[in-house]
VOGU-3710 file (C-alpha; in Angstrom, 3 decimals, decimal comma):
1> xxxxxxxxxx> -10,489/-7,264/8,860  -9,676/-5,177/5,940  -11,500/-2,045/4,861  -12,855/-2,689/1,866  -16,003/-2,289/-0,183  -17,609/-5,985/-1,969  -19,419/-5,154/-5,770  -20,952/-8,466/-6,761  -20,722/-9,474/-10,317  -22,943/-12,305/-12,405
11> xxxxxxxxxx> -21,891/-14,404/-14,977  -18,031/-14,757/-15,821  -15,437/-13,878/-13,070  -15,134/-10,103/-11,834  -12,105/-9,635/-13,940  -14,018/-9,816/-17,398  -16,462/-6,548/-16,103  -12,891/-4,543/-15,644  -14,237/-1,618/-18,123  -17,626/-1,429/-16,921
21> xxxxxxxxxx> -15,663/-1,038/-13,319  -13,091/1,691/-14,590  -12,441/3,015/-18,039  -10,039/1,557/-20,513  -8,306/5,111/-21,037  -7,801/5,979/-17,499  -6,156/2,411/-16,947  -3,627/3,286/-19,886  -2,652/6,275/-18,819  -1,993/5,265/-15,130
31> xxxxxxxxxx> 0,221/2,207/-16,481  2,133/4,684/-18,496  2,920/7,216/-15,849  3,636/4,362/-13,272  5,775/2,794/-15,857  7,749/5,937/-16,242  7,899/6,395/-12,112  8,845/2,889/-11,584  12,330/3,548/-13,526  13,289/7,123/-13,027
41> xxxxxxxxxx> 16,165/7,343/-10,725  14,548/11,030/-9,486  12,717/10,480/-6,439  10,531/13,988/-6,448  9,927/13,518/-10,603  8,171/9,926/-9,170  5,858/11,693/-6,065  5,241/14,808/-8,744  4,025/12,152/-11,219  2,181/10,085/-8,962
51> xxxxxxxxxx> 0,234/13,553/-7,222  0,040/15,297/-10,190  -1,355/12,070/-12,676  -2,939/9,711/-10,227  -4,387/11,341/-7,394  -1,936/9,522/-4,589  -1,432/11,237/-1,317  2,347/11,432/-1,143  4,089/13,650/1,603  7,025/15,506/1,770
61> xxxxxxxxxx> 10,192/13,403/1,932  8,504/10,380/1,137  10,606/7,899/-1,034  9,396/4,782/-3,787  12,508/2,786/-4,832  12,991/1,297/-8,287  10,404/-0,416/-9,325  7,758/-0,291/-6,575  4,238/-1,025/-8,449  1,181/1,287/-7,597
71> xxxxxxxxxx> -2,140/-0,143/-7,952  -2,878/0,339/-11,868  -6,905/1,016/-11,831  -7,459/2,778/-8,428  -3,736/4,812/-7,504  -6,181/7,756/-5,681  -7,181/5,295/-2,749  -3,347/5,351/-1,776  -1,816/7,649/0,793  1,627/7,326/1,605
81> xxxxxxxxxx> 2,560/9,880/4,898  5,952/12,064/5,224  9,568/10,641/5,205  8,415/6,985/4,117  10,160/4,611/2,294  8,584/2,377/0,335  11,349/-0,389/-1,133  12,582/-2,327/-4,083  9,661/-3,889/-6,082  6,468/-3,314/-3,721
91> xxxxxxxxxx> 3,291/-3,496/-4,454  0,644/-1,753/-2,977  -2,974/-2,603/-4,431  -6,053/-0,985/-3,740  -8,182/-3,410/-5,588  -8,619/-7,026/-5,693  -10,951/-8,564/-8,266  -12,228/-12,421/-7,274  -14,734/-14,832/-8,812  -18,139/-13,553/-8,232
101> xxxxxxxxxx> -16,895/-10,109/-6,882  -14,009/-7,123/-7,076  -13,273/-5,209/-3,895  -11,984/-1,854/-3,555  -10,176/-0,477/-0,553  -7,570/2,575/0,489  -4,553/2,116/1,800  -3,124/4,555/4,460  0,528/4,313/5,223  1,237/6,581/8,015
111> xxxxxxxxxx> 4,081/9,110/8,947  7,961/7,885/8,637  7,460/3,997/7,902  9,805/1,635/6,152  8,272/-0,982/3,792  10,971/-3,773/3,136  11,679/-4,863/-0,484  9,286/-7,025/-2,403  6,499/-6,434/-0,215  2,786/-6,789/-1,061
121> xxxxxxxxxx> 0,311/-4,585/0,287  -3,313/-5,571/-0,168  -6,545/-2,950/-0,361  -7,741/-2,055/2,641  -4,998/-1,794/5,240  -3,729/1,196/6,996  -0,121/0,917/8,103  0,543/3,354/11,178  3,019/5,467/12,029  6,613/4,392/12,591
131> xxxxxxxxxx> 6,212/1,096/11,670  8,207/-1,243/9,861  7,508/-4,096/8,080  10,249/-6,393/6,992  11,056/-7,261/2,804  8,356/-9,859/1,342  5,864/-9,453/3,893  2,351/-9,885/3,120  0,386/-7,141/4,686  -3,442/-8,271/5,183
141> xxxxxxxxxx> -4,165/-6,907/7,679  -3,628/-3,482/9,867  -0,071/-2,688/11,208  -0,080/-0,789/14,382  2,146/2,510/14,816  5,811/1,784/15,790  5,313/-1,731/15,099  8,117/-4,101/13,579  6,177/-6,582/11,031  6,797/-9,755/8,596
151> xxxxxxxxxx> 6,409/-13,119/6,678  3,404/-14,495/5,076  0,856/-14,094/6,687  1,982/-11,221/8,312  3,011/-11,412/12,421  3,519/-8,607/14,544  7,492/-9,025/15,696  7,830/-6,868/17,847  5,754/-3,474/19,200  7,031/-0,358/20,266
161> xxxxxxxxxx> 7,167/0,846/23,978  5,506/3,651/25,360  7,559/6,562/27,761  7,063/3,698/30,527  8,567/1,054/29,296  5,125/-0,659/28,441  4,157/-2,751/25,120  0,689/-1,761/24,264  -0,683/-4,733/25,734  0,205/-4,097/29,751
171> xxxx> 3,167/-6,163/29,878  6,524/-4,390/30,585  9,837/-5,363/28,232  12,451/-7,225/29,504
//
């Protein structure tokens, strides 16, 4: 299950309490600076903007292609670890606001990963190191380190070996 924390709301749907949740001005000026990031063809002008204005954790080497989307109202719960890429048009989310409640949740994408193109990543979900998860995926869940990853919902493809030729599970690879 996801990591993520549950706020109830009354009356009309979560969405309609957005400013008592976060305020109006902070929301602006994330969109702006992720607006800026998501076109700039500079990939350390994007990580300075994103540490710098929004509070992500964004290690060295890391890389965001054109257009990836950051979660507009809550960018600090990401983390994003060294020598990533992130691809073409993801979205990583770190909120998720429902009917009678809005959750909140980090998401912690480990050391050297590759995140496919048009890929969705929803609040709560850490991603571990070495993994990969293939373009469009829906990730809803935890991916483990060195694991290959895809579709909707999300399956694990394939896992990495240890030094003995063993998946995680006890069972040895062809």
């Amino acid at each position: 299950m996801r990591r993520t924390e549950r706020y109830f709301v009354t009356g009309a749907n979560s969405l309609w309490h957005i400013y008592k949740t976060i305020p109006f001005w902070k929301v602006m000026r994330n969109f702006i600076v992720i607006q800026l990031a998501r076109y700039t063809p500079f990939l350390g002008m994007k990580n300075w903007l994103y540490r710098t204005f929004l509070g992500v954790k964004v290690g060295p080497q890391t890389s965001f292609a054109l257009m990836v989307m950051l979660d507009v109202m809550f960018p600090e719960k990401i983390s994003v670890g060294k020598n990533s890429v992130i691809g073409y048009n993801t979205t990583i989310l770190a909120h998720e606001y429902l009917i009678k409640e809005y959750r909140l949740g980090n998401v912690e994408i480990g050391n050297e990963v590759l995140i496919g193109a048009n890929t969705t990543i929803l609040p709560g979900v850490r991603i571990g190191d070495g993994a990969i998860v293939s373009a469009s995926t829906l990730v809803h869940k935890d991916v483990p380190a060195g694991a290959f990853v895809g579709g909707n919902p999300m399956q694990i493809i394939r896992l990495k070996e240890n030094e003995a030729g063993e998946l995680p599970s006890g069972d040895t690879a062809p």
